[in-house]
N, C-alpha and C positions, 0 to 999 in steps of 0.2 A: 355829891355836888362838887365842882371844881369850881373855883375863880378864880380870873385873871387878870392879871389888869398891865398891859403895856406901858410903856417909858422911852423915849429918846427921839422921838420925831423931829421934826424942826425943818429950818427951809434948809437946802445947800447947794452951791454950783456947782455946774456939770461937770464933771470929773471928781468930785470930792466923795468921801466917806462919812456914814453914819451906823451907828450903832443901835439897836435895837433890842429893849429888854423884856421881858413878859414875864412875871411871879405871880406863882400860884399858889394857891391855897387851896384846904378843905378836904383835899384826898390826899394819901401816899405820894407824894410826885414820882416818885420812879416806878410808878404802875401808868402806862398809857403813852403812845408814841404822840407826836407833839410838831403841830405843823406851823407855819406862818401862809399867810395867804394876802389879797391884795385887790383893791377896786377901786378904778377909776371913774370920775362921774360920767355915767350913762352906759357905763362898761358891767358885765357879772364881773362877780368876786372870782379871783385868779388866782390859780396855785401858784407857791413859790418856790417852799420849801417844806421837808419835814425832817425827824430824826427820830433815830427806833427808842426804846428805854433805855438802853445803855449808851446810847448814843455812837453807836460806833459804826450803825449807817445812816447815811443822810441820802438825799434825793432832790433835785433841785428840776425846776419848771426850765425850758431852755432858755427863755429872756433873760435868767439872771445867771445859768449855768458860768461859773469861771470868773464870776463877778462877785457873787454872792456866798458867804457861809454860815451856816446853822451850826450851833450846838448847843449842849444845854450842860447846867452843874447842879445835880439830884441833889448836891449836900445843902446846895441852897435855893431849891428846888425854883430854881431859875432857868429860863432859855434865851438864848441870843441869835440877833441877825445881824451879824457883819456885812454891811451892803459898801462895797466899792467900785471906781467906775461910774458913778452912778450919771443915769442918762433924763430927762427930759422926760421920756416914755415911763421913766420908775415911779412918776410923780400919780401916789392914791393915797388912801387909805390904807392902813394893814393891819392886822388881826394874826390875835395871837389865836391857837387854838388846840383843843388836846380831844383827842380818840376815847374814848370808853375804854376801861382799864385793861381790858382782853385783849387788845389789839397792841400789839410792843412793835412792831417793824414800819416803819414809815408810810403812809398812806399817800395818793393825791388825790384820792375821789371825796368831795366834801362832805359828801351822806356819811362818811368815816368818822366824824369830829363830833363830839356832843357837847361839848365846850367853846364857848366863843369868850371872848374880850371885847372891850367898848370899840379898839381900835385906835390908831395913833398915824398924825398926818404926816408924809414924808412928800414934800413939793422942791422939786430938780429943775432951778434955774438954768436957763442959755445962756 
């Protein structure tokens, strides 16, 4: 079993930057690639990002491509979403979430993920 449990939501104006934490627990963290993901009300839940075990590929959904960066630190088996730019449209819910341990290279199909977090609100004023 993995837990997770997200940190750094909050409200912010458009143009601004937030940061996004997710720490896990309960398994090895550097076994299992490690996504963030995103839902708006009345929206499915939406790929954002992911990043493989070592982290040294990531993969980004195109809404946030050039705006956004994932990465994670295994030593403190933590993962991060650098959101900058942030628009109006960014404003959901987001969820941290990790792959079953077999799976190390970055995913975006959500069947991929057996771990979910409660989720942490990120709302992008005009």
């Amino acid at each position: 079993q993995v837990q997770l449990v997200e940190s750094g939501g909050g409200l912010v104006q458009a143009g601004g930057s937030l940061r996004l934490s997710c720490a896990a627990s309960g398994r090895t963290f550097s076994t299992g690639a490690m996504g963030w993901f995103r839902q708006a009300p009345g929206n499915e839940r939406e790929f954002v990002a992911a990043i493989s075990v070592s982290g040294g590929n990531t993969y980004y959904g195109d809404s946030v491509k050039g705006r956004f960066t994932m990465s994670r630190d295994n030593a403190k088996n933590t993962v991060y979403l650098h959101m900058s730019s942030l628009r109006p449209e960014d404003t959901a819910v987001y969820y941290c979430a990790a792959t079953r341990a077999t799976i190390a290279e970055p995913r975006v199909d959500i069947s991929d993920y057996a771990y979910w977090g409660q989720g942490t609100q990120v709302t992008v004023s005009s």
